[in-house]
Each structure stands twice: as structure tokens, then as C-alpha cells.
Steps between C-alpha positions, in 0.01 A plus 500: 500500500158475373297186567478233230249517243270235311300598184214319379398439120191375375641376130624830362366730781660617810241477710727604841840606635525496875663343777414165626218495711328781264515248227409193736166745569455538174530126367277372803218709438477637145380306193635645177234460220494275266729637209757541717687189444716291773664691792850532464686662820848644437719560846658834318878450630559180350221468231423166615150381486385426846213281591280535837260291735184640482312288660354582819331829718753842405665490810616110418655606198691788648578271783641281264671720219613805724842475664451415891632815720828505664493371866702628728912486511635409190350444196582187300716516190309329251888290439432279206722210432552406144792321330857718407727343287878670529873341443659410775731824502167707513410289820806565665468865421174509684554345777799634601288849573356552822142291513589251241403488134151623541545749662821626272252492183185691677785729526618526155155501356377831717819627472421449090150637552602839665797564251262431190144623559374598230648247315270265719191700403531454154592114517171452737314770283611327177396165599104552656456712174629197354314264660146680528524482090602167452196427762203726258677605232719231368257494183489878446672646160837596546547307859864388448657778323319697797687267764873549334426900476362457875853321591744742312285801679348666139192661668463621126476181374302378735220733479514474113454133513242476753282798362219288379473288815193496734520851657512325886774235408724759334456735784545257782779386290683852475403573902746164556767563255494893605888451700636336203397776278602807733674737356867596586603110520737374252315329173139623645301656230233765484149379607309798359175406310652698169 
């Protein structure tokens, strides 16, 4: 598995794709000029906008931004507890399987992820395309029809509608929509530039 990129727009320029600490480097210690418009950072397998610390010597930022190393033994988990809200038939289910209802759904859910793969890549494709656009080009012509054609997986569509966008946003926007427009997948269109 490849390590996690982050791309960085300055209003409708990319300005850089790279991992993490390449793009901490680069926010600490380059200024873009003055047309460049606010600094927009994208992490590129969500399409979230992130935001960072800057404040601070280099090494403080990376100190702060850059996951700490594994120790010895074994590494934590990173278990987060949020809220689940089942019948009661769906609790007994679960935790009548060995480790209890937690356990019994990590279960299901890998068990989910391994049977349907690509169908995974296209859902997490589908939404940081999604979300990267709604982020810079929300305003752009053709925006929503774009985002329906990006959901039912018309690559032809898709590139028709977004064919007068800003070169950098429709290009960033194609590089994280690519798996949902792959060829040989039910409903995916061509992505050709015909």
C-alpha cells in the first residue's frame, strides 16, 4: 500500500501532491506569490480539506503533524468509540459470538471489505472526488450534473461536463475519481478525452 497523499491548491492551481511531511516542508517554508489565492490542502483519499499548525521551527511541525513511531511490542489500535444504534435482536446476535458485539461487527465489516474491494474503491474514490469539488469547485459550470454522472460512474459524462474547468481542478478531479471510472466495472464509462 502506498503512503497517503495530500495535495495542495493555491485557488485553482495545484501547487503539490506528496506525502505528508513533503507537503509540511513545503507549507513551512515556501511563500506562494501573490496571485495565488488562499491555500487549500486536499488529503487525496478522502478529499477532505485538512488544516495544519504551522507555527513553530520545521522540526516542531513535523513533531507535531507526523505520526509518532511504533514503540516496541504491540502497537496500539487506534479503537474509537462512537455510538451504534441496533434492535435488540441485532444485540443479541452480536454478542452471542465469541468477543462480544464488537468484536462480531469488526468481523463482519473486514469480512465485507475483502469480499467487495473494488466496490470499496469506488465508494471512497467517488466520495473525495466528490468532496474536493464541492470544496473549489462548487461554483464551476456544470458542477452538479458532473457529481450525478461522477456517482452513476459516466466517465463520459464527466469529462464532457467538466471540459471547461480550470485545467488543475479537472485533473486533480479525474486523478480521484480514476477507480470509479475504470473500465471493465459494471455502469463505468469511457474516460477518453474524445
Amino acid at each position: 500500500m502506498s503512503e497517503p497523499t495530500l495535495t495542495v491548491f493555491a485557488g485553482e492551481r495545484r501547487l503539490l501532491t506528496g506525502p505528508l511531511r513533503d507537503v509540511l516542508t513545503y507549507l513551512k517554508v515556501q511563500t506562494p506569490g501573490p496571485e495565488g489565492g488562499e491555500l487549500l490542502i486536499f488529503d487525496d483519499q478522502t478529499g477532505q480539506p485538512r488544516d495544519f499548525d504551522l507555527s513553530g521551527p520545521l522540526e516542531d511541525v513535523l513533531a507535531r503533524e507526523l505520526p509518532a513511531p511504533a514503540g516496541p511490542g504491540r502497537p496500539k489500535l487506534g479503537v474509537v468509540a462512537r455510538e451504534v444504534t441496533l434492535l435488540p435482536r441485532h444485540w443479541a446476535w452480536l454478542e452471542a459470538h465469541p468477543g462480544g458485539a464488537s468484536a462480531a461487527l469488526r468481523r463482519l465489516i473486514d469480512e465485507e471489505r475483502r469480499r467487495w474491494p473494488e466496490a470499496a474503491a469506488i465508494r471512497q474514490a467517488q466520495t473525495a472526488a466528490d468532496r474536493f469539488l464541492g470544496a473549489v469547485g462548487g461554483h464551476l459550470p456544470g458542477y452538479e450534473e458532473a457529481s450525478r454522472a461522477l456517482y452513476a460512474r459516466d466517465g463520459a459524462r464527466f469529462l464532457a461536463l467538466s471540459r471547461d474547468w480550470p485545467a488543475d481542478i479537472r485533473a486533480h478531479a479525474l486523478a480521484l475519481a480514476a477507480p470509479a471510472f475504470a473500465p471493465g466495472h459494471p455502469q463505468s464509462g469511457p474516460v477518453g478525452e474524445g
